[in-house]
N, C-alpha and C positions, 0 to 999 in steps of 0.2 A: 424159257423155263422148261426143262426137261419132265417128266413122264415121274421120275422118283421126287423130285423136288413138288410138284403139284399134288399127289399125294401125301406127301410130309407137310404142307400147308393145313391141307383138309382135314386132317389127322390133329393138330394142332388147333385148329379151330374146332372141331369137334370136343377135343376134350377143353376147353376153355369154354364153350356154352357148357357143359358139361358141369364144371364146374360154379358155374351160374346157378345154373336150375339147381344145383344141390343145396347151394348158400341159401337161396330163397327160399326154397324146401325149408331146410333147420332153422334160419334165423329165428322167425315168429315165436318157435319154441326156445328157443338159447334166450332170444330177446324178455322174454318174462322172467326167467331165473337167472340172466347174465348174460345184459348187452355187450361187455365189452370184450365178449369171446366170439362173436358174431364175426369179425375178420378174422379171429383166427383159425376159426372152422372154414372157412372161405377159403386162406390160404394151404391149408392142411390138405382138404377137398383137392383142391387144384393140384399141388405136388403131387398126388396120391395118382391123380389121371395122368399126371406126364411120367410116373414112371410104371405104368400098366401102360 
């Protein structure tokens, strides 16, 4: 694995915990007034890191 590729991993998994700790973050609150938006904050969160 090259030099650009091992950074393109770490980068990739950076924003992917990223978007973890975000979901965890909001659920608890979405979860009281609307659990079933809790993935899609989750998903939204994530898309949001992989195109930043």
């Amino acid at each position: 694995m090259g030099g650009e590729e091992g950074v393109a991993g770490l980068v990739l998994a950076a924003l992917e915990i990223g978007a973890l700790v975000g979901t965890l973050a909001v659920a608890p609150r979405l979860a009281e007034s609307r659990p079933e938006r809790v993935a899609y904050v989750g998903t939204a969160l994530y898309g949001l890191g992989l195109m930043l």
